[in-house]
PANUVO-738588 format. One record per residue (C-alpha): x, y, z. Coordinates in steps of 0.25 Angstrom, whole numbers, padded with zeros to 4 digits, always signed. Each point is the difference from the previous one (the first is absolute). Example, Ala and Ser with C-alpha at 12.3 -4.5 7.8 and 13.67 -1.06 7.14 Angstrom:
BEGIN
+0049-0018+0031/+0006+0014-0002/
***
This chain:
BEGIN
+0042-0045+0130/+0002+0014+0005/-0002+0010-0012/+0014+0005-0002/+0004-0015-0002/-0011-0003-0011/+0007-0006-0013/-0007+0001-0013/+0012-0002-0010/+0015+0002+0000/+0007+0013-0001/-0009+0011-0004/-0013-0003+0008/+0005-0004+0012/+0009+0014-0001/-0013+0008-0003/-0006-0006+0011/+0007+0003+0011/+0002+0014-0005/-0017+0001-0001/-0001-0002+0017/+0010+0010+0001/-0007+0011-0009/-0014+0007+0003/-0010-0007-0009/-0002+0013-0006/+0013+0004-0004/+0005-0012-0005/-0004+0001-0015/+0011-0008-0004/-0001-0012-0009/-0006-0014+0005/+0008-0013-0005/-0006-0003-0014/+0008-0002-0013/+0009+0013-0003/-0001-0003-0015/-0002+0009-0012/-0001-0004-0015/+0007+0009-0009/-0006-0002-0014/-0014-0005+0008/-0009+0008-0011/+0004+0002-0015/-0007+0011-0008/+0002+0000-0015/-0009+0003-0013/+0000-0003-0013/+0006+0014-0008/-0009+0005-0010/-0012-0011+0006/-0012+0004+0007/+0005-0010+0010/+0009+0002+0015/-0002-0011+0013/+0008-0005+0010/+0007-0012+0003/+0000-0005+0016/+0010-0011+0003/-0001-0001+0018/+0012-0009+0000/+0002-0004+0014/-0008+0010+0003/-0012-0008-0001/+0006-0010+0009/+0004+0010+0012/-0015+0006-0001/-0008-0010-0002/+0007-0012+0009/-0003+0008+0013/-0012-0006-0001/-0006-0014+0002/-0012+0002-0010/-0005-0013-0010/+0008+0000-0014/-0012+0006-0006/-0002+0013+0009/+0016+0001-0001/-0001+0001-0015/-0011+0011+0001/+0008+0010+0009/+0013-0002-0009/-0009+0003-0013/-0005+0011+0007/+0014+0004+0005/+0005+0000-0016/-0013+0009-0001/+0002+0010+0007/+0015+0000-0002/-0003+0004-0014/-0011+0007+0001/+0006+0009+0008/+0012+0004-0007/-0010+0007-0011/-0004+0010+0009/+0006+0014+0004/+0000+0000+0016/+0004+0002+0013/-0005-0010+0011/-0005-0014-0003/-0011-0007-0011/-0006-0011+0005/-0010-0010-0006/-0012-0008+0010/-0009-0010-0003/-0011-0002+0011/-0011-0012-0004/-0009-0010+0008/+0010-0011-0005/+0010-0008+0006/+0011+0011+0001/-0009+0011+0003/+0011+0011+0000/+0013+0000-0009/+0008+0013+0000/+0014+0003-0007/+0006+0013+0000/+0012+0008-0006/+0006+0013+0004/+0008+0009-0010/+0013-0002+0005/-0004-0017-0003/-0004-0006+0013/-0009-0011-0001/-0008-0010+0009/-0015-0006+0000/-0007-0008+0008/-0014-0010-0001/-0011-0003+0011/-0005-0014-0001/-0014-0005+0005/+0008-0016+0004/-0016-0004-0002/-0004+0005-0012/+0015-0005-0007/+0000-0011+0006/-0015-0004-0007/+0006+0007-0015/+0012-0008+0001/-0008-0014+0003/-0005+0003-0013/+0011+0008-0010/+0014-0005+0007/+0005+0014-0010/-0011+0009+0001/+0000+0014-0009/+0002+0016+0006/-0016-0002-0003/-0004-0010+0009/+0010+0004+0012/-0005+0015+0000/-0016-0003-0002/-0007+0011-0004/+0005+0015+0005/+0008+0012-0004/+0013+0003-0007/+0006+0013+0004/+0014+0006-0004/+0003+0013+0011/+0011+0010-0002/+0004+0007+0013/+0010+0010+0000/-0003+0003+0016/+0000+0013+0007/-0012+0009-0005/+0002-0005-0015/-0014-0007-0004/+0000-0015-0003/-0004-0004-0014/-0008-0012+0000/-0005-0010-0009/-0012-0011+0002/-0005-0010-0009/-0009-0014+0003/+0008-0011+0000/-0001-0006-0013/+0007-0011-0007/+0007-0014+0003/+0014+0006+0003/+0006+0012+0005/+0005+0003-0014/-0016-0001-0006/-0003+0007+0013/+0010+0013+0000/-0005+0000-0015/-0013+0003+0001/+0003+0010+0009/+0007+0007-0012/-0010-0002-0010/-0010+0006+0009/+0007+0009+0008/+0011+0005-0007/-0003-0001-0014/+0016-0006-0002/+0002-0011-0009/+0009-0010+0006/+0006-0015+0001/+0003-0006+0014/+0008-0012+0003/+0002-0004+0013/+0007-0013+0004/+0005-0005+0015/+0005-0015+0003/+0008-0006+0010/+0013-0004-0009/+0014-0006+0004/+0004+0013+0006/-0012+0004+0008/-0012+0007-0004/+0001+0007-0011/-0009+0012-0006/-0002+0010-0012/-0008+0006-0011/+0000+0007-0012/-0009+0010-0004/-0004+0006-0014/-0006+0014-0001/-0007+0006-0013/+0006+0016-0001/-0010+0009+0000/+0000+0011-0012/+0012+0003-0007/+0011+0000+0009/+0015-0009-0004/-0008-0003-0013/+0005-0001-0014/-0008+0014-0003/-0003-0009-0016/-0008-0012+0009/-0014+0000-0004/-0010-0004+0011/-0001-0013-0007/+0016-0003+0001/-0001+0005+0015/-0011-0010+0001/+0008-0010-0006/+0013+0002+0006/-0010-0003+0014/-0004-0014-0005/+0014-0004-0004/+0006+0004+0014/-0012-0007+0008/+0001-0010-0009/+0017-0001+0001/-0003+0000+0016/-0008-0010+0002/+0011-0010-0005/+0006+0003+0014/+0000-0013+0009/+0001+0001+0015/+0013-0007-0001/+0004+0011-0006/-0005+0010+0008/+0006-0007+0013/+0013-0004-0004/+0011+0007+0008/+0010-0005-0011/-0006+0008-0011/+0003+0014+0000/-0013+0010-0001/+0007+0008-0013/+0003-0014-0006/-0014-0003+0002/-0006+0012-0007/+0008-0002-0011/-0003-0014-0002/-0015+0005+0001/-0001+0014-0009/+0013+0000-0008/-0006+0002-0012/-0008+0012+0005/+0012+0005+0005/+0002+0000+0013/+0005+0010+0009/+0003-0002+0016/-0003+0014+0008/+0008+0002+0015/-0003-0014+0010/-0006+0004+0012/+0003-0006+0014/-0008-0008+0008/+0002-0002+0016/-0007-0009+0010/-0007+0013+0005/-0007-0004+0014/+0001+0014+0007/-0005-0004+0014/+0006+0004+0012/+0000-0002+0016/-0004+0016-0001/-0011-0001-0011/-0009-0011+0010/+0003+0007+0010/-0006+0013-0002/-0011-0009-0005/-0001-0007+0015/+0001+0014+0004/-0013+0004-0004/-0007-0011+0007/-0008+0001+0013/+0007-0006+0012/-0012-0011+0005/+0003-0004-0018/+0015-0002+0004/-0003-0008+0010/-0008-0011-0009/+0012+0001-0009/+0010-0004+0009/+0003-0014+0002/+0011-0006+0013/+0002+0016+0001/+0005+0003-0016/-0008+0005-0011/+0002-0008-0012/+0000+0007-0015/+0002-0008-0013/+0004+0010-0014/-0011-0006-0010/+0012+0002-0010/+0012-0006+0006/-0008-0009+0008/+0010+0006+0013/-0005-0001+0012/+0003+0013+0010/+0000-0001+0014/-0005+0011+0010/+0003-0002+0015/-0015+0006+0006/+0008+0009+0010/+0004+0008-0012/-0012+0004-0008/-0007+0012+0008/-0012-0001-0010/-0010+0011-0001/-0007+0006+0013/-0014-0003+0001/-0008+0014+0001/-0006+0003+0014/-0015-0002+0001/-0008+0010-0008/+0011+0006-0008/+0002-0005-0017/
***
């Protein structure tokens, strides 16, 4: 089929691609036909007034089904990457940035890499690596294994990158725990010295995939507390929240038809709950023909050559799992240096 004619879907992609073989790959940074979908209220804040207590709620909606469904992974890796979509989703929302926060989890398991990341203005995407081997093995023994077992043991890292010639800030913990939730907090408890719950819940429901999280954090000093609470009272107004959230089912968490205000309510109105402004939440995939191209760019010709297959070069988005397509002809790629010369 001659590439101007190629069909992916109706309406947009096959718009987009005809436009792509008539715009210079490095130009043509425009968007490639994935889910134009954003989630106003994706990330509640809210705290308790005059309680040592804030957190977040994460409800991904449909979200979670645009994200993680480009994908053909097992149920059990699917429900790792939306947990660690929700993560990252909340987690970000609690820092002051510019750029993107991302959390990575390398090990010698069966899904030696998963990645999530978020970007200030709310764009999300993840992705997972499988070994096929080592999965298949786990999964003839535990048809729902844990974060645990899919991960083996490695490195948690949370990275905030605000680009240009600002330094990253990185944090590195050994993967510890059965689930990601046990896992993100050891990384506080060792790293951060934060006190914190974390739920995290991801399902394949009626409507799709489904994902979110609520997380709990301990305020540090005296900052939005009743000046009169004792250490003790601080100590104990802790417990009861903990304790107020752990009633939360993932039912709850998932349901689309439960409002997230409702739900706080329902779970911390008698500590008074108040709702801070809802954050949006995007399917957040920024690649682009341009950004893999100057990446094909910096190869060596002979390099180029391998790539090519029946005279194309063929790159897949690890993300939004598109496939870009490069006619050789076009890509130059870097000049090998004459004999002698560096």
């Amino acid at each position: 089929m001659p590439r101007g004619e190629q069909r992916v879907a109706a309406g947009g992609p096959v718009a987009y691609l005809a436009l792509m073989h008539e715009t210079p790959a490095f130009l043509d940074s425009g968007r490639p036909p994935v889910p134009d979908l954003v989630l106003p209220r994706g990330v509640l804040p809210f705290f308790l007034p005059q309680r040592p207590v804030r957190g977040r709620l994460v409800r991904l909606g449909p979200l979670a089904d645009a994200l993680l469904s480009r994908h053909e992974h097992h149920p059990a890796v699917t429900r790792l990457v939306g947990e660690a979509l929700a993560l990252a989703a909340g987690l970000s929302t609690a820092l002051k940035f510019r750029g993107s926060f991302s959390l990575q989890a390398k090990g010698d398991g069966p899904v030696p890499i998963l990645l999530a990341d978020c970007t200030d203005a709310g764009e999300l995407r993840g992705y997972a690596h499988t070994s096929p081997e080592k999965l298949a093995a786990l999964l003839e023994a535990d048809a729902s294994p844990a974060a645990g077992s899919l991960l083996g043991s490695g490195y948690l890292a949370f990275t905030v990158d605000q680009g240009g010639n600002q330094n990253r800030h990185q944090g590195i913990v050994a993967i510890e725990g059965e689930s990601l939730a046990e896992m993100v907090l050891h990384y506080f408890d060792t790293s951060e010295q934060l006190r914190c719950q974390v739920r995290l819940a991801c399902a394949q429901t009626a409507a799709g995939w489904r994902a979110g999280a609520l997380i709990l954090e301990k305020v540090a000093g005296a900052g939005g507390i009743d000046p009169d609470m004792d250490a003790a009272a601080q100590e104990e107004s802790w417990r009861t929240a903990t304790m107020l959230a752990s009633t939360l089912t993932d039912q709850e968490l998932l349901d689309d038809e439960l409002p997230a205000d409702r739900l706080l309510y329902r779970l911390f109105h008698t500590e008074g709950v108040a709702a801070d402004r809802a954050r949006a939440l995007s399917f957040g995939c920024r690649c682009s023909r341009a950004r893999l191209a100057s990446i094909l760019e910096g190869f060596p010709a002979d390099d180029l050559d391998h790539m090519a297959a029946e005279s194309e070069i063929m790159m897949t988005c690890e993300f939004c799992n598109y496939t870009f397509r490069f006619p050789r002809d076009d890509v130059r790629g870097k000049e090998a240096a004459e004999p002698g010369k560096t």
